[in-house]
Backbone bond lengths (Angstrom), bond angles and torsions (degrees), N, CA, C in turn:
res aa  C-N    CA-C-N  psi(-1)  N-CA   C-N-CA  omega(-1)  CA-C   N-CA-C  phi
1 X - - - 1.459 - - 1.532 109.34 -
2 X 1.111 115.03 128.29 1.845 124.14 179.58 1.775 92.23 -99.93
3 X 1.478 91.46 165.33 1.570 100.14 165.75 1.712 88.75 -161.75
4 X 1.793 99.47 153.64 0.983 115.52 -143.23 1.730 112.03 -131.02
5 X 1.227 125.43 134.50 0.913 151.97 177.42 1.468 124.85 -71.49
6 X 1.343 143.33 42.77 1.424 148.42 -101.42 1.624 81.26 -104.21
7 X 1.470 139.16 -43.87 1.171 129.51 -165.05 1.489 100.43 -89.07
8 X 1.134 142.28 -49.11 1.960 118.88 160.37 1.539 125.83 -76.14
9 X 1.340 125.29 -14.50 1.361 139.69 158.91 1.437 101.64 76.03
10 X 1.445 100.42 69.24 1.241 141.40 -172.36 1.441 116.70 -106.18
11 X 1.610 123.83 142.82 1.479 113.28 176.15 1.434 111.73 -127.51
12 X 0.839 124.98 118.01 1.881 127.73 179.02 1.323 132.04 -70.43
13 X 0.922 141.05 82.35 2.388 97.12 180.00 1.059 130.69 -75.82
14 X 1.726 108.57 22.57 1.259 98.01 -179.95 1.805 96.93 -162.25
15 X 1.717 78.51 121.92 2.235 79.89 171.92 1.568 125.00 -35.26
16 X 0.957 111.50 -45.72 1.435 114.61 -173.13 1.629 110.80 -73.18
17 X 1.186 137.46 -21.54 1.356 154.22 -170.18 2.008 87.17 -84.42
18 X 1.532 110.67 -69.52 1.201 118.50 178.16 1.640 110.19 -27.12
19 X 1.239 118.61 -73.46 1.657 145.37 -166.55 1.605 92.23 -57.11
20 X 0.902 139.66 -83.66 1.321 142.42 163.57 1.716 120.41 -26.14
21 X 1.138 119.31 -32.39 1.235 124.52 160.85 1.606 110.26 -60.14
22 X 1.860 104.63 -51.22 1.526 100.48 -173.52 1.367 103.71 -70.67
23 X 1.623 130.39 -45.88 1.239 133.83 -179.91 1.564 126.97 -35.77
24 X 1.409 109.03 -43.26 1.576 133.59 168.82 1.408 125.43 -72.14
25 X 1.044 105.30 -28.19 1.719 113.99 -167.74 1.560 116.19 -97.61
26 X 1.520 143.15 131.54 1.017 145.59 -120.30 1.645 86.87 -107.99
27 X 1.656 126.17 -36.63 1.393 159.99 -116.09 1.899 81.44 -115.10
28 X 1.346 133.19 -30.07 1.283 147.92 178.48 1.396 134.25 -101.23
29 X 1.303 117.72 111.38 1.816 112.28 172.69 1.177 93.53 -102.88
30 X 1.767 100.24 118.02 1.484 90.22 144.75 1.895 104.20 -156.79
31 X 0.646 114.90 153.57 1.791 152.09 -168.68 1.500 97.08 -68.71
32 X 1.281 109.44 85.43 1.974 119.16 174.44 1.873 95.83 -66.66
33 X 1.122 110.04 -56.84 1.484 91.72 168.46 1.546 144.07 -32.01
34 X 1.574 103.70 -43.07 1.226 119.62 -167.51 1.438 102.57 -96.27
35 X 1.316 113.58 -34.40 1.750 134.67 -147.59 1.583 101.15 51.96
36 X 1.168 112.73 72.48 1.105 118.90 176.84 1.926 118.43 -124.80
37 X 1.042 102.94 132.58 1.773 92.35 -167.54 1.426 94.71 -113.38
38 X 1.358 112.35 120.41 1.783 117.40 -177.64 1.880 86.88 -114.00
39 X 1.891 84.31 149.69 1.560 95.61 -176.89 1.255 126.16 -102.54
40 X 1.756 105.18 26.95 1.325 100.68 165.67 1.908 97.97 -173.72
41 X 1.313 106.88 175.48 1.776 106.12 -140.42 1.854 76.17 -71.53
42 X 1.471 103.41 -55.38 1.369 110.86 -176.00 1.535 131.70 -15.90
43 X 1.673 80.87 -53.18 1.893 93.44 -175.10 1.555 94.39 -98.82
44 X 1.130 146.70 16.94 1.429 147.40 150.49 1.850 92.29 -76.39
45 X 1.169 118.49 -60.72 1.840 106.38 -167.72 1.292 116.04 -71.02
46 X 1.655 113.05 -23.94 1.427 115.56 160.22 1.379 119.97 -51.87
47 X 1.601 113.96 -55.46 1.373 113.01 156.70 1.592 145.94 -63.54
48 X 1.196 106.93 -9.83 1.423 124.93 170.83 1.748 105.17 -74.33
49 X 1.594 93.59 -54.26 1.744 89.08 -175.56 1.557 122.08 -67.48
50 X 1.616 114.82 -27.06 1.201 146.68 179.77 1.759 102.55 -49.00
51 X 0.769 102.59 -97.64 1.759 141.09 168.89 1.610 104.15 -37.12
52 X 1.779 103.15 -76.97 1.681 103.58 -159.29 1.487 104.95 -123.26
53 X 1.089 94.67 67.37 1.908 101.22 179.66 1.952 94.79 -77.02
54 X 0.918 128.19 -27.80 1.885 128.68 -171.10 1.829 91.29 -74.71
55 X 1.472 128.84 -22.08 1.131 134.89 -157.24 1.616 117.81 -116.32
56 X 1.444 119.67 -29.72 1.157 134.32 -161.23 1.398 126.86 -75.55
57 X 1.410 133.74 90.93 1.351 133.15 -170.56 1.311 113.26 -58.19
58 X 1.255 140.73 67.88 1.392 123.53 -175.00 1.506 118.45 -33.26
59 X 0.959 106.49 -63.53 1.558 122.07 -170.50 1.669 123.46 -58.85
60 X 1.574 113.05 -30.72 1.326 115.89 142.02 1.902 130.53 -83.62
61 X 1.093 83.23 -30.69 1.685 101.20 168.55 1.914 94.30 77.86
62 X 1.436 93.62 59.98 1.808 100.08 174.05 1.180 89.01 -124.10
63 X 1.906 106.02 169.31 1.442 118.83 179.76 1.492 81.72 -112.74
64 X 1.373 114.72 163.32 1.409 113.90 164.40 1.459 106.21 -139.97
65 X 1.369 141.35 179.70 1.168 156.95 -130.64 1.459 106.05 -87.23
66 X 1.271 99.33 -72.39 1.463 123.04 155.97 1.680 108.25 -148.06
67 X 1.573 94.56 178.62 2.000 101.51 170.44 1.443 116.46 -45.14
68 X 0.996 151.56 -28.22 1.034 145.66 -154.42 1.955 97.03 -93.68
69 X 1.263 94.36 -50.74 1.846 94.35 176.77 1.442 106.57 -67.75
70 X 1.656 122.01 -36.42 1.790 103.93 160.79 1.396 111.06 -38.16
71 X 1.180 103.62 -71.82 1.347 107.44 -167.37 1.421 124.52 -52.64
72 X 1.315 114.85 -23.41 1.651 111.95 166.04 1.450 116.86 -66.13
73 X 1.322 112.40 -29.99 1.776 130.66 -167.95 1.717 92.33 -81.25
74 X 1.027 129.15 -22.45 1.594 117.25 -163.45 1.342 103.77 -107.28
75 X 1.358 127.86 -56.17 1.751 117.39 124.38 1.315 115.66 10.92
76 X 1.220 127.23 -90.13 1.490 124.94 -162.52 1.601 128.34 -109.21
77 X 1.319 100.51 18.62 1.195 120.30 -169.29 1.925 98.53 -97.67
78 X 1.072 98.23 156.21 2.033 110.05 -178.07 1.455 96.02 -99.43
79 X 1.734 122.55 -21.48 1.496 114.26 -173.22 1.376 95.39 -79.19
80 X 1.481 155.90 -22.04 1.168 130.69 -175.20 1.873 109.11 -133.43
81 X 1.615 86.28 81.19 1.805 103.11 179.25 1.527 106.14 -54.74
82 X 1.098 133.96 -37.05 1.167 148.75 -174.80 1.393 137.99 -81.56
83 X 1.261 121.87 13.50 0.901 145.87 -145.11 1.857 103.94 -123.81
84 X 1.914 113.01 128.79 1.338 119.91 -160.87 1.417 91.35 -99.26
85 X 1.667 132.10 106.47 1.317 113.60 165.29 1.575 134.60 -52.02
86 X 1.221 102.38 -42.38 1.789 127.32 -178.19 1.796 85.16 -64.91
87 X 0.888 147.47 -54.25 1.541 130.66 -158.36 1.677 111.69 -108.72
88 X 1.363 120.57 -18.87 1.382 127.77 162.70 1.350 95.43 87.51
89 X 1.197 122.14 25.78 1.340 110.66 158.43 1.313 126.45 -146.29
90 X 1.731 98.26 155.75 1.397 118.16 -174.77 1.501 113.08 -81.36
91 X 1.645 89.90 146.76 1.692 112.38 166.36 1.625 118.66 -107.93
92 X 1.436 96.95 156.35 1.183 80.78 171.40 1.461 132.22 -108.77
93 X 1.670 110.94 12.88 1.682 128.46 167.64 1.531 113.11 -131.67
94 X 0.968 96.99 -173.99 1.671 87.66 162.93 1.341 117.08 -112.11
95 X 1.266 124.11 -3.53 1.567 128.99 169.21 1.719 97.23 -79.82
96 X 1.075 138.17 -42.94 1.206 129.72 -171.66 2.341 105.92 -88.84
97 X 1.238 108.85 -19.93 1.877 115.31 146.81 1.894 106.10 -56.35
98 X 1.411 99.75 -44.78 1.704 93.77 -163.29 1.480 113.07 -71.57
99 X 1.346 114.00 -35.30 1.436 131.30 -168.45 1.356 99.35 -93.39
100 X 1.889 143.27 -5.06 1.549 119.65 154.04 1.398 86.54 -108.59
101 X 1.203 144.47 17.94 1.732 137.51 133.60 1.648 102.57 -49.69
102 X 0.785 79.12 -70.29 2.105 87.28 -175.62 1.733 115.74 -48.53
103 X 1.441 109.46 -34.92 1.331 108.62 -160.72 1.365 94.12 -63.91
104 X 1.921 94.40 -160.63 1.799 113.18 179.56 1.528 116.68 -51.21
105 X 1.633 107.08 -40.78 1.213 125.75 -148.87 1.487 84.95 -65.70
106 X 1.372 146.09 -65.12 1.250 132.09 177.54 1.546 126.00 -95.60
107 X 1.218 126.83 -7.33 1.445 122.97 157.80 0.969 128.41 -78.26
108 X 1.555 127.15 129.70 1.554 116.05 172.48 1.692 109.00 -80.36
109 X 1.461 113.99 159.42 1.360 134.41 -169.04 1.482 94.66 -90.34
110 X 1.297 110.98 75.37 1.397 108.19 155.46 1.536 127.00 -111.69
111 X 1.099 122.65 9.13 1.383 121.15 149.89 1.282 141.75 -67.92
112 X 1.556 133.45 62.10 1.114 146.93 -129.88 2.042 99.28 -95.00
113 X 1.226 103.44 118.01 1.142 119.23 168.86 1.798 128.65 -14.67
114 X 1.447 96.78 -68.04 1.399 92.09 149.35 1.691 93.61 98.37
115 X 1.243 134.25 -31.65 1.843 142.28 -149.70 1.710 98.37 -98.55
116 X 1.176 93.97 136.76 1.297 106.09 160.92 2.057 134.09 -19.14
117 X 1.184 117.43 92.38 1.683 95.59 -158.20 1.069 124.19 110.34
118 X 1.536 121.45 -46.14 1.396 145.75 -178.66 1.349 113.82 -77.70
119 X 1.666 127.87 113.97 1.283 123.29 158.16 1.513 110.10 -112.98
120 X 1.325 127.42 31.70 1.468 123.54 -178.44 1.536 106.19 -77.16
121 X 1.357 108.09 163.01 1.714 97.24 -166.73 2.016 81.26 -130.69
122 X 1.206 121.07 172.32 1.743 116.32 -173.55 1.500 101.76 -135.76
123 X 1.355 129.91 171.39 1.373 118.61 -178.44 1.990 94.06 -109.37
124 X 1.057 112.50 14.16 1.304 97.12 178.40 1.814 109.01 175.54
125 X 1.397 141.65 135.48 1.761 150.69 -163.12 1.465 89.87 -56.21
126 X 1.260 148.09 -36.60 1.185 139.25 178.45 1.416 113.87 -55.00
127 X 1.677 104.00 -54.77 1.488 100.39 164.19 1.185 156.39 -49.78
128 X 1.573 90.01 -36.21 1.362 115.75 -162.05 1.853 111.61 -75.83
129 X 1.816 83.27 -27.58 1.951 101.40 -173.99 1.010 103.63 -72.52
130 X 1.364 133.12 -59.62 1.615 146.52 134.76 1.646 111.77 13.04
131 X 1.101 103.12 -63.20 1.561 112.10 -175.93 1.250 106.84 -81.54
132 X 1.308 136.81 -21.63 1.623 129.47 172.29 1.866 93.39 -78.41
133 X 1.121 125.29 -60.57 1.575 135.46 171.27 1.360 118.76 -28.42
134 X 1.372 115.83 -37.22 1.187 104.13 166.28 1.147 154.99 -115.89
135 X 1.813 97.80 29.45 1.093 132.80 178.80 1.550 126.91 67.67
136 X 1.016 105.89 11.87 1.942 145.87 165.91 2.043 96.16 -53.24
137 X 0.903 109.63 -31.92 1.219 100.44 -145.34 1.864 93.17 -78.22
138 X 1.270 121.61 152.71 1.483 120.19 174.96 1.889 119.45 -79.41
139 X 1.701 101.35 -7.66 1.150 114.74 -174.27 2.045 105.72 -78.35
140 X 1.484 97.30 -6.15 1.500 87.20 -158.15 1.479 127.40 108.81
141 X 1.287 120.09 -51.67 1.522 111.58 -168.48 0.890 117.77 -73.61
142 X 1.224 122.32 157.35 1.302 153.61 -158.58 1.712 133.24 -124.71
143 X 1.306 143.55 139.82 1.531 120.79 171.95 1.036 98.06 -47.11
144 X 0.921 164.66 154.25 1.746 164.02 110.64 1.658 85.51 174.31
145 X 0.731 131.91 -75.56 1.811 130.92 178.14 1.526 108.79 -26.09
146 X 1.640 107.70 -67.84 1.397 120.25 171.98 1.193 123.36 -49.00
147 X 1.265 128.50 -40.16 1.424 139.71 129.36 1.217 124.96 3.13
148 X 0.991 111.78 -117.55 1.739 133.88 136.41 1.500 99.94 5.15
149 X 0.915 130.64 -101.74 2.024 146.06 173.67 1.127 96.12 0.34
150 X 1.805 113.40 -63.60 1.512 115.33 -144.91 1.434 79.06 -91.89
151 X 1.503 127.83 -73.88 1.589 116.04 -131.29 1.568 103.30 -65.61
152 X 1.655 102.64 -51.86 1.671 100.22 -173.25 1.577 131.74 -72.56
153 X 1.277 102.68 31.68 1.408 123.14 173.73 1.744 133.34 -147.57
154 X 1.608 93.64 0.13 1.177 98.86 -167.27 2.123 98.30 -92.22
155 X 1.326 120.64 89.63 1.404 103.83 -170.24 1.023 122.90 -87.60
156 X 1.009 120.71 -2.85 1.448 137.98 167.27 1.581 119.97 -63.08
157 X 1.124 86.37 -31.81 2.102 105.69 -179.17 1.353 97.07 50.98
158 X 0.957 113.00 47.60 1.799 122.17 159.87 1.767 104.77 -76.54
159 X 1.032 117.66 -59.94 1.450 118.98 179.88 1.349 116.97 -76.75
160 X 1.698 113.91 -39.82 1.575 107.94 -175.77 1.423 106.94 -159.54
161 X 1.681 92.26 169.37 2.069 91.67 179.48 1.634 86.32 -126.58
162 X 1.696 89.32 147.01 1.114 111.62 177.68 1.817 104.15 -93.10
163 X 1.784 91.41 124.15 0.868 99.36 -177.00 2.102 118.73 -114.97
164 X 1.667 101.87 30.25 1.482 112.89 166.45 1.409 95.08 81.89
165 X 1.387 122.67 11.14 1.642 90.20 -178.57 1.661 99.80 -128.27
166 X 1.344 109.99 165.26 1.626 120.45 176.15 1.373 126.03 -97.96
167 X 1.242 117.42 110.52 1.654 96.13 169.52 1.380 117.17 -51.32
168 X 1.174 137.51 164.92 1.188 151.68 -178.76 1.636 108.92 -101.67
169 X 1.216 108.94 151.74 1.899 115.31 169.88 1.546 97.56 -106.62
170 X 1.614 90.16 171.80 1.313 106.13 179.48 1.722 121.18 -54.62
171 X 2.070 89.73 -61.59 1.560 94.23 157.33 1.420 132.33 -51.16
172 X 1.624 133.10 3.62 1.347 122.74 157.58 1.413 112.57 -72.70
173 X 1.489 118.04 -40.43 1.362 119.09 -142.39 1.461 98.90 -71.10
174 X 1.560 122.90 -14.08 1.741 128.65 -153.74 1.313 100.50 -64.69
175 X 1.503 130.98 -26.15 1.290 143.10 -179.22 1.410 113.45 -86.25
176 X 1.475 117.94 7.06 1.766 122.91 172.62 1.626 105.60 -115.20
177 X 1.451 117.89 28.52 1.053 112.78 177.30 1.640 108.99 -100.79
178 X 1.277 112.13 136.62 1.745 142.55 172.84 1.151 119.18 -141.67
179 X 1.737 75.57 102.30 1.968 90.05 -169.27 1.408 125.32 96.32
180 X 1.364 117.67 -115.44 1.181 166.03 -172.76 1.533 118.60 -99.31
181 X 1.343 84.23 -71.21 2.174 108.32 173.01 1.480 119.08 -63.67
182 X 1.345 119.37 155.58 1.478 108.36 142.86 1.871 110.10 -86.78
183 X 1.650 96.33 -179.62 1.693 78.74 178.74 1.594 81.35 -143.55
184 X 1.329 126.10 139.94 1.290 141.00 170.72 1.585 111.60 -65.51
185 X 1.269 111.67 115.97 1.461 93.50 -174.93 1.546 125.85 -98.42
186 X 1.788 106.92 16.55 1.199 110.02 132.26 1.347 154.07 -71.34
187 X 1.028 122.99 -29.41 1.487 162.71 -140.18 1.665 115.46 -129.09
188 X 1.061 102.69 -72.99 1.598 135.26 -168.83 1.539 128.61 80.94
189 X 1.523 76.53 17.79 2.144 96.20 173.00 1.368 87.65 -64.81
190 X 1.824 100.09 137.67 1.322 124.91 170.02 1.922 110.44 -86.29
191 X 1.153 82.94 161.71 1.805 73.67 175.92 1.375 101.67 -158.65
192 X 1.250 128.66 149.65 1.478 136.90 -141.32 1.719 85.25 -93.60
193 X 1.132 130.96 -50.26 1.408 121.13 -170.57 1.249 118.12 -140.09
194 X 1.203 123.93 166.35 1.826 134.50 -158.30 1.600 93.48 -66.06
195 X 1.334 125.92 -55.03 1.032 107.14 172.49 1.811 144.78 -50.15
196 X 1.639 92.18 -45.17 1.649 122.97 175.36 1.596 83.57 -37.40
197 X 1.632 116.84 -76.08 1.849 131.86 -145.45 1.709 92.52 -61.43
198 X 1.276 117.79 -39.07 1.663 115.49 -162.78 1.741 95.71 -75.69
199 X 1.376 119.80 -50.78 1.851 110.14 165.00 1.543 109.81 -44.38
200 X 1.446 118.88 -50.59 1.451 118.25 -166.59 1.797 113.62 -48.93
201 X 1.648 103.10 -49.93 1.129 111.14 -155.14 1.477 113.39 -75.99
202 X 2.090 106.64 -44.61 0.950 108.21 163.12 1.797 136.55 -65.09
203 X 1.194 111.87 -17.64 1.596 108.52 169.77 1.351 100.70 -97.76
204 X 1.448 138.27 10.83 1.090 122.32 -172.48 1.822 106.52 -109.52
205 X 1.361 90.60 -58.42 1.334 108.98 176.84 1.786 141.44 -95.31
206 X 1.058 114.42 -27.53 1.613 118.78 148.41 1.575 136.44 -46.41
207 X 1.150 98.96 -8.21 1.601 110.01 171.61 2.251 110.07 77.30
208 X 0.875 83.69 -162.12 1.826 82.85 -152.68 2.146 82.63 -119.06
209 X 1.343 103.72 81.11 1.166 117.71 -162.38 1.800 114.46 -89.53
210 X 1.542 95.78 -21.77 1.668 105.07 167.21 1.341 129.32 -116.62
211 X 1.198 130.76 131.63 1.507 140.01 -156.03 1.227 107.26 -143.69
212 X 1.528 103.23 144.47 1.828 113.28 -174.08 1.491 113.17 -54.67
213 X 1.355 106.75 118.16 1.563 113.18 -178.59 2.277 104.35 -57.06
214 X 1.143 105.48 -16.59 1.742 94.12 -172.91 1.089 111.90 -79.17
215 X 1.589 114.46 148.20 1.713 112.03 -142.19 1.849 79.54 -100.78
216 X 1.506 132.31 9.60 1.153 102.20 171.61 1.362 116.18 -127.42
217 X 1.578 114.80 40.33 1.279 131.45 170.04 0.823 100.48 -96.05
218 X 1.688 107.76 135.56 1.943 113.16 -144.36 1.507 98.81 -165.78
219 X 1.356 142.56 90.53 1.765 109.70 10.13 1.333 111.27 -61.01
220 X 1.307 141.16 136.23 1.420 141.83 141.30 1.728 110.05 -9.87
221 X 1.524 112.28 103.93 1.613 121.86 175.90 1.665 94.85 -73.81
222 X 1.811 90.44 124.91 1.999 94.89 159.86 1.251 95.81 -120.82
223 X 1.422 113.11 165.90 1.293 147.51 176.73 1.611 129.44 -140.26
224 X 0.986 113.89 138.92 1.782 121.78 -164.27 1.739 105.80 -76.78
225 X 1.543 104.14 -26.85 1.474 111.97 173.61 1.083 114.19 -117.83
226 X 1.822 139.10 156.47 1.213 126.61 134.61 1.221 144.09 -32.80
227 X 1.374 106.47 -58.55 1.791 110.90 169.66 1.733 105.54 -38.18
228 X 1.764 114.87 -61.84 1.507 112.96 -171.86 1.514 93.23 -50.99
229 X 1.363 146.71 -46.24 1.767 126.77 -159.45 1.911 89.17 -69.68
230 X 1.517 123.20 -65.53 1.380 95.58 -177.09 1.021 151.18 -75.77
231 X 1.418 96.47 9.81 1.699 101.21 166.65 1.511 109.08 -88.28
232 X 1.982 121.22 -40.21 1.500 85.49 151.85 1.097 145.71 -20.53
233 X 1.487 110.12 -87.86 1.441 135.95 150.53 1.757 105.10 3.13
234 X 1.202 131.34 -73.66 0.957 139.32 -178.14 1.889 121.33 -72.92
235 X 1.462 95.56 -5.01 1.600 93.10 176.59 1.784 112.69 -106.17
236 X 1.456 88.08 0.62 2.174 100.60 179.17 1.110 98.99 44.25
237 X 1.465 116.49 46.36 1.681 115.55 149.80 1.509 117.39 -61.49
238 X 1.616 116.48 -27.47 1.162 104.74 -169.26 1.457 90.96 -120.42
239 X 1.114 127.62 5.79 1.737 107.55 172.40 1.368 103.59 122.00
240 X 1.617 134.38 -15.57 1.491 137.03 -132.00 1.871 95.44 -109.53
241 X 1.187 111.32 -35.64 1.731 109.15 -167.18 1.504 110.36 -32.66
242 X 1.439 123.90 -50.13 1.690 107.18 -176.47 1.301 104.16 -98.76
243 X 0.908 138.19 6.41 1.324 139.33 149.32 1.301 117.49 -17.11
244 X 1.198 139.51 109.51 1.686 143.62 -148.50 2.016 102.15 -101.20
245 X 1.190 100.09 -37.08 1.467 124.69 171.22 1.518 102.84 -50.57
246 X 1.374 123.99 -67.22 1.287 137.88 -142.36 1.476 93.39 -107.06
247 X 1.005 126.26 -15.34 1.593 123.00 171.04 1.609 105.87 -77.61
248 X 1.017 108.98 -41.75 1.716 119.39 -165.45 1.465 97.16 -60.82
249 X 1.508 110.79 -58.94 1.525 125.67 -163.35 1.925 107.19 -54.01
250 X 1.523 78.94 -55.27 2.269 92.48 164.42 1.577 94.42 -43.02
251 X 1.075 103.55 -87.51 1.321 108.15 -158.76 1.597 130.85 -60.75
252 X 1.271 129.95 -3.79 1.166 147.41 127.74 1.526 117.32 -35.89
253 X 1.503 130.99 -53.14 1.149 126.77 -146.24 1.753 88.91 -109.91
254 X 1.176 112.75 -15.05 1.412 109.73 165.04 1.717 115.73 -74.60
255 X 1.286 119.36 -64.98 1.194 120.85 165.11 1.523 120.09 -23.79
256 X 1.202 116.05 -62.92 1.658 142.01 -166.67 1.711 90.71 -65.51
257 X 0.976 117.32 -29.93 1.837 113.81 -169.94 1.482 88.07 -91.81
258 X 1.333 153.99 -52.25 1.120 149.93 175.85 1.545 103.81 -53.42
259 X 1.113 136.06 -17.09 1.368 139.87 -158.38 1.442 88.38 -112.13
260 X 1.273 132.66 -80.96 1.291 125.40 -176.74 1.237 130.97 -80.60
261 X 1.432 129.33 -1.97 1.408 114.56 169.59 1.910 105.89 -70.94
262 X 1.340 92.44 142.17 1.296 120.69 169.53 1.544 129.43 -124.30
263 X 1.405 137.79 101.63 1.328 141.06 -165.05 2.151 100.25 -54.22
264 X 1.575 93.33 137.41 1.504 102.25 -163.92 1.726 102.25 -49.42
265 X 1.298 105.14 -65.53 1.195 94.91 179.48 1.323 135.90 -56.62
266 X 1.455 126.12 6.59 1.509 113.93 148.55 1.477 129.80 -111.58
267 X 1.702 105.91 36.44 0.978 127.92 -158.00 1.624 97.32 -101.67
């Protein structure tokens, strides 16, 4: 018995010689899983997605066994640099691999809040400033506190220059209400709530008051918040992350804000 090769016009004597011909040959789709020979790449990815979507390399355009042999192929493969083994998934840069490197999924939350009230713990000082900033915190504070902490104490102006202006609290904004809205009384952007107008004003209008303490960040990076300087800081855009200098100074002015913030009313 022959078997036959109808698209190179080919003769076999033996099935398995056949299958292996299609398996090998660049000129052939066909589905080692299925033993299936499709007659064109098209209706091979129709059937790949059909059938073995848990299996299907798009990006090489292979079927594989099951998930587990994807996952060995993406592993060791040069087509997918980007790629998280521990979580099985793909990126599509390596700045966006580096930044769910960083996230929850692999950092532990050991940056522990530290404030009055507060037992939240953070996966990283960017966060954690963030979470006093946005008034999240059960201790009370607020950007305007953090504010305050960093600029009007920092004399060194390693972290920031004072540039004469105040963030605002929530309780200021109650007096920018018209109507419904608040109304910025710089601006006269409306904003749906006391909070919305107090984000508006302060990232809008206080000026960009903190800047990367490393003396070879060049132009000099500013930022409207703290958290934005240490999460620079922490993304070694400019070179600074192990920086022993610039860690201390971070971490000094974090400590010292856990040390001296005090909620208004027991002020």
């Amino acid at each position: 018995m022959t078997y036959w090769c109808d698209d190179c016009d080919r003769e076999f004597t033996q099935l398995q010689h056949r299958e292996q011909h299609w398996r090998n040959s660049p000129l052939h789709h066909y589905c080692h899983v299925c033993k299936r020979h499709l007659r064109s790449e098209k209706g091979f990815e129709q059937h790949a997605r059909a059938v073995h979507p848990d299996s299907f390399c798009e990006e090489c355009v292979l079927i594989f066994q099951d998930d587990d042999d994807l996952h060995d192929h993406r592993c060791r493969s040069a087509e997918h640099p980007y790629y998280c083994d521990e979580c099985r998934q793909e990126f599509s840069s390596a700045n966006a691999l580096r930044h769910h490197m960083m996230s929850s999924a692999h950092q532990e939350k050991d940056h522990d809040c530290g404030l009055r009230n507060c037992s939240e713990s953070f996966i990283s000082q960017a966060a954690l400033i963030l979470h006093w900033e946005s008034g999240a915190c059960e201790s009370g504070i607020e950007f305007a506190d953090v504010h305050e902490l960093v600029v009007d104490f920092d004399n060194d102006r390693y972290l920031s220059d004072y540039l004469g202006l105040c963030a605002v609290r929530k309780s200021d904004v109650q007096d920018w209400r018209s109507g419904r809205r608040f109304q910025c009384p710089d601006c006269s952007t409306l904003s749906r709530s006391a909070h919305s107008a107090m984000q508006h004003f302060n990232n809008t209008h206080i000026g960009r008051a903190f800047k990367c303490p490393y003396r070879d960040c060049d132009p000099v990076a500013t930022f409207t918040s703290f958290s934005g300087m240490v999460q620079h800081v922490a993304s070694d855009s400019c070179g600074c992350a192990d920086n022993n200098w610039v860690r201390k100074k971070i971490n000094y002015r974090v400590n010292f804000i856990r040390k001296a913030y005090r909620p208004r009313h027991f002020l």
